[in-house]
Every structure is written in structure tokens, then in C-alpha cells.
C-alpha positions, 0 to 999 in steps of 0.5 A: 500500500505504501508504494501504490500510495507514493506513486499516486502522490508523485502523479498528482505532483507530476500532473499538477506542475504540468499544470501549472507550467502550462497555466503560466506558458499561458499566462505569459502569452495572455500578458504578451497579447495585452502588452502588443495590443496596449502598445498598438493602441497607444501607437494608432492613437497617436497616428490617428491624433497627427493624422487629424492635425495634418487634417486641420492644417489642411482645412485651413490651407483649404480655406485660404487657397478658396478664398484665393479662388474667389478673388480670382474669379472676381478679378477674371470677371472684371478682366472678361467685362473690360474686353468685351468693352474693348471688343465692342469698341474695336469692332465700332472702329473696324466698322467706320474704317469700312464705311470710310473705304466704301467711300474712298475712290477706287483705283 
């Protein structure tokens, strides 16, 4: 009974250092999970916050190159008014300069 005894307890010690051996193999790869996932996070939340920076200043260059745009455009209306005065008034000389040489004597 003695050695059916000792062997039954060397099991039982054999299995439960197995055991614990493998809870903390396990442990230990739970922790490295959470360490990566934490570092990962803290990384793409700093990405993500300069990302949103980049795309303030963006916005705002945006903003500035519109308002740009639209002096052009005013300036470019301004442009297309005052040629077509200039048009118009080419096109009253070209005019009379024709009627002058409907009247001029013919060779």
C-alpha cells in the first residue's frame, strides 16, 4: 500500500506542475497579447491624433487657397467685362474704317 500510495502522490505532483507550467506558458502569452495590443493602441492613437492635425492644417490651407479662388474669379470677371468693352469698341472702329473705304475712290 505504501508504494501504490507514493506513486499516486508523485502523479498528482507530476500532473499538477504540468499544470501549472502550462497555466503560466499561458499566462505569459495572455500578458504578451495585452502588452502588443496596449502598445498598438497607444501607437494608432497617436497616428490617428497627427493624422487629424495634418487634417486641420489642411482645412485651413483649404480655406485660404478658396478664398484665393474667389478673388480670382472676381478679378477674371472684371478682366472678361473690360474686353468685351474693348471688343465692342474695336469692332465700332473696324466698322467706320469700312464705311470710310466704301467711300474712298477706287483705283
Amino acid at each position: 500500500m505504501d508504494a501504490l500510495f507514493w506513486a499516486t502522490l508523485g502523479l498528482l505532483l507530476a500532473a499538477s506542475c504540468a499544470g501549472l507550467v502550462h497555466v503560466g506558458r499561458r499566462a505569459w502569452r495572455l500578458w504578451q497579447a495585452f502588452v502588443s495590443f496596449a502598445a498598438g493602441t497607444g501607437g494608432g492613437l497617436d497616428k490617428l491624433v497627427a493624422a487629424a492635425d495634418r487634417l486641420a492644417a489642411h482645412a485651413a490651407t483649404t480655406t485660404e487657397r478658396a478664398e484665393e479662388l474667389a478673388d480670382a474669379v472676381e478679378r477674371l470677371q472684371a478682366s472678361r467685362r473690360r474686353l468685351r468693352v474693348l471688343q465692342d469698341a474695336a469692332g465700332e472702329v473696324s466698322d467706320t474704317v469700312r464705311a470710310a473705304f466704301l467711300f474712298a475712290p477706287q483705283k
